[in-house]
C-alpha positions in Angstrom: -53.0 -6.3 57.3 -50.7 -5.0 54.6 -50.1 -1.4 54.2 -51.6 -1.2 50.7 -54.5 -3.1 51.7 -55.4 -1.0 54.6 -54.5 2.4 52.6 -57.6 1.4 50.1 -59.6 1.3 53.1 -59.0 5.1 53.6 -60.3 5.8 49.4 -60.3 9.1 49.0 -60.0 10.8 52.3 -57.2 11.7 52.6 -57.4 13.6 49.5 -60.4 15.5 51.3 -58.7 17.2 53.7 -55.2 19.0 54.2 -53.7 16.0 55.4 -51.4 12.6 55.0 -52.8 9.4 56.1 -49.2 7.1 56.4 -50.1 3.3 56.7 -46.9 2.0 57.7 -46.1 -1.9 57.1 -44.8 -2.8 60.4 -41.6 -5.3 60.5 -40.9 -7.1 63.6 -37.2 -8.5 65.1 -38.0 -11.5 63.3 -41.6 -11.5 61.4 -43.5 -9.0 58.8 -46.5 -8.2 59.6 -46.4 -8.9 63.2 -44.0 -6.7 65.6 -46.4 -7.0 68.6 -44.6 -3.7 69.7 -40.7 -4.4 68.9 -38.8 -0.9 69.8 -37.4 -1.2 66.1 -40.7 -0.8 65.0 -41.9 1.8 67.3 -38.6 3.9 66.8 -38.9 3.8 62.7 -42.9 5.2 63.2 -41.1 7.8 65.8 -38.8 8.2 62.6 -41.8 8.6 60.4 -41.8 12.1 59.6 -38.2 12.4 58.3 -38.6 9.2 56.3 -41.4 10.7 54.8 -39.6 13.9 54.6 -36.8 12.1 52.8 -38.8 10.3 50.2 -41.4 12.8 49.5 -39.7 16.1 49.6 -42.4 17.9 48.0 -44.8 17.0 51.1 -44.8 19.6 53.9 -45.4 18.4 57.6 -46.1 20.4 60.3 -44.5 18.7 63.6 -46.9 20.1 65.8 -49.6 18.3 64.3 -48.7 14.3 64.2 -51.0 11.8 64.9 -51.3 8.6 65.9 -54.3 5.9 65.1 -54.6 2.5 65.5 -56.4 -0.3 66.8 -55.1 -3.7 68.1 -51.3 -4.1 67.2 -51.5 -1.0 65.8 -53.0 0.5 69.0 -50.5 -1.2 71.2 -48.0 0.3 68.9 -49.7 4.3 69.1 -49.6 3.4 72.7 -46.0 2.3 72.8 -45.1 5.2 70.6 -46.7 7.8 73.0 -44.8 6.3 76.0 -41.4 5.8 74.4 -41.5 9.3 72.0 -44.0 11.6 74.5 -42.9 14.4 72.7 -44.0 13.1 68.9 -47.3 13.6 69.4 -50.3 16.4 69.0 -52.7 13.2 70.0 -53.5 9.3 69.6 -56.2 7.2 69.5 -56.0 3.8 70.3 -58.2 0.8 70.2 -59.0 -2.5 71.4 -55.3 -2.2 72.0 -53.0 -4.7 73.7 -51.6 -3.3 76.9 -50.5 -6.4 78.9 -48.4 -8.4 75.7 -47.6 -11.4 78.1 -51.4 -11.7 79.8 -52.2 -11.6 75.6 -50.1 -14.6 74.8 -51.9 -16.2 77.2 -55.3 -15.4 76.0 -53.9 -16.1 72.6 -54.7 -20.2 73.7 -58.5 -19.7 73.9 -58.7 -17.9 70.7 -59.5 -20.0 67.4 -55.7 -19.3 66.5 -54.2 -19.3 69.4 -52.2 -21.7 69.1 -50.7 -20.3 65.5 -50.3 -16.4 67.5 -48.6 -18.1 70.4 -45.9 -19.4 67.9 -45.2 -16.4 66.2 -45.0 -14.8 68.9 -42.6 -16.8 70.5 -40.5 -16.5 67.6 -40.6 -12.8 67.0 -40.2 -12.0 71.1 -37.4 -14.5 71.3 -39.6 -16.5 74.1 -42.6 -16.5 76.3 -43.7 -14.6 78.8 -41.5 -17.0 82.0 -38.6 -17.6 79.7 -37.9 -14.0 78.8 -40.2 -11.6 81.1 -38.6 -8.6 80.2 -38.9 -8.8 76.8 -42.6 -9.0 77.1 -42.5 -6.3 79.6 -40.8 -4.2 76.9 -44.0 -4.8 74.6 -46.6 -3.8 77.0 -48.2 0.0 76.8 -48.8 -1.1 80.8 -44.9 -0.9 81.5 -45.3 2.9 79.9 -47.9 4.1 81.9 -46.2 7.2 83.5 -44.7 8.3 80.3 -48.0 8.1 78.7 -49.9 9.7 81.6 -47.4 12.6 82.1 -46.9 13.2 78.1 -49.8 15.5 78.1 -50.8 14.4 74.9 -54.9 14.3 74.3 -55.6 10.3 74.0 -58.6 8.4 72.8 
C-alpha cells in the first residue's frame, strides 16, 4: 500500500491526540513497495525520527515515546526494527506478521499470487531461500528473537 493511501486511512486521528502518525513508503534493495524486511529499510525507519526532525523542524518528538505498528510486511518490519534497534522503542505492535521470510516464500506458491510474490521476491532478496539462505535469514524477525525478547520493550 502506498503511504498516502494508507495515511487517509488514519482521517483525522491523528489530529485527535498529541501525536504523529508517520506512514513511511518503504523501498526495498531492488523494488518499491516491497522490502520484505531489507536492513536499508529497517535502518531508515530506525532513522525516522531525525528525518522527520530534519524536514519538519517545527514538530517536537519525544524519544522516549516512539512506536511501532504494523501488520504483515509492515509487522515483519516493527518486528525487525525491535530486534535490530532494541533501544528505539517505547513499544510495538505487530500483526499477522511474517517471521520465517523463507518458510513465506514457500507459502507464497499456494496463494492466488504466489507465483507473482515469489518473483519479486526473488528479485528484491537477490535469490531464494537454497540459493542465498542467509539473506532470507536476514529478513526473518525468527533470526532476532533474543534481541527482541531481551529488548524489554512492551509488544503486541
Amino acid at each position: 500500500m502506498r503511504a498516502r493511501t494508507n495515511a487517509r486511512l488514519w482521517g483525522r486521528l491523528p489530529a485527535l491526540g498529541d501525536f504523529a502518525v508517520v506512514c513511511p513508503g518503504g523501498m526495498g534493495r531492488r523494488l518499491p513497495l516491497h522490502s520484505w524486511g531489507w536492513r536499508g529499510q529497517i535502518d531508515d525507519l530506525a532513522h525516522m525520527p531525525s528525518i522527520l526532525r530534519g524536514s519538519r523542524p517545527w514538530l517536537r518528538i519525544d524519544q522516549q515515546r516512539v512506536y511501532a505498528v504494523g501488520g504483515s510486511m509492515g509487522g515483519q518490519e516493527t518486528l525487525l526494527l525491535l530486534g535490530q534497534h532494541p533501544g528505539l522503542l517505547a513499544g510495538a505492535v505487530a500483526f499477522d506478521s511474517v517471521t520465517d521470510f523463507g518458510l513465506r516464500y514457500e507459502q507464497f506458491a499456494r496463494s492466488p499470487r504466489g507465483r507473482t510474490l515469489q518473483a519479486l521476491a526473488r528479485v528484491e532478496v537477490g535469490g531464494t531461500p537454497r540459493t542465498d539462505p542467509q539473506a532470507f535469514v536476514l529478513r526473518s524477525p525468527t533470526h532476532w528473537i533474543h534481541e527482541v525478547a531481551s529488548s524489554g520493550v512492551p509488544l503486541q
